[in-house]
N, C-alpha and C positions, 0 to 999 in steps of 0.2 A: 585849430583850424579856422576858427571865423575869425580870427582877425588878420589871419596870412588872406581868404579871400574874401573880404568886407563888402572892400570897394565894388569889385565884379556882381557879386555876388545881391547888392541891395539896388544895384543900377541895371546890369543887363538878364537878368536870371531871374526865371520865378521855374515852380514843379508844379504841375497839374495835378498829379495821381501816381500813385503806383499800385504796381498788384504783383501780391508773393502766393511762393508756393513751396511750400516745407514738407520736408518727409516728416508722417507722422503715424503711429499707428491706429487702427479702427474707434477703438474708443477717446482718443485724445481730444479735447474741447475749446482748448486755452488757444486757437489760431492766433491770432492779434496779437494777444502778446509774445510772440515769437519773434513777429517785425514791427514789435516797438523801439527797438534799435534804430532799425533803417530812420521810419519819420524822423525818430529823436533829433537822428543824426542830419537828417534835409530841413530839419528849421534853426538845428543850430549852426550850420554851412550858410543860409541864404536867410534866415532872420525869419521875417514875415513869410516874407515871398517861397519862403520854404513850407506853409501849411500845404494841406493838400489832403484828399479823397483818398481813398485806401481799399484794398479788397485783400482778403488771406484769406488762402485756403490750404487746405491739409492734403495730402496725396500720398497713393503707395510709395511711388519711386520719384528720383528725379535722373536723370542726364548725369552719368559719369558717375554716379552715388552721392553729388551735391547733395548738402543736408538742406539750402532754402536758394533760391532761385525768384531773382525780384527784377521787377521790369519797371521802369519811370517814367513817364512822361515829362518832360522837362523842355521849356521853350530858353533860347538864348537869342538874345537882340544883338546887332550889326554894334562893331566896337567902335 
């Protein structure tokens, strides 16, 4: 994937933040690394400009029985 979107991706693209939210049961601990994926995955798409601020948390349910549910802030520049 990063080098099909390199170019886009180190010129008009950066992530702010994101914040997940995973089904998990009462006693589970390990949030973060549930959506160590996601980051992984947004700094190796945009390089740098892919780090970014993080929040995880753990919940009963989500929407439709979804097991993680992630939101991003991402800014994209005029092409």
């Amino acid at each position: 994937m990063r080098r099909r979107y390199q170019h886009d991706a180190t010129s008009n693209k950066s992530v702010f933040g994101s914040v997940a939210a995973h089904d998990a049961v009462e006693d589970f601990t390990e949030h973060t690394e549930v959506v160590n994926g996601c980051s992984d995955l947004l700094v190796q798409v945009f390089d740098r400009r892919g780090q970014h601020t993080r929040s995880a948390i753990g919940v009963k349910s989500l929407p439709k029985g979804f097991a993680v549910e992630i939101e991003a802030m991402v800014e994209i520049r005029g092409a």
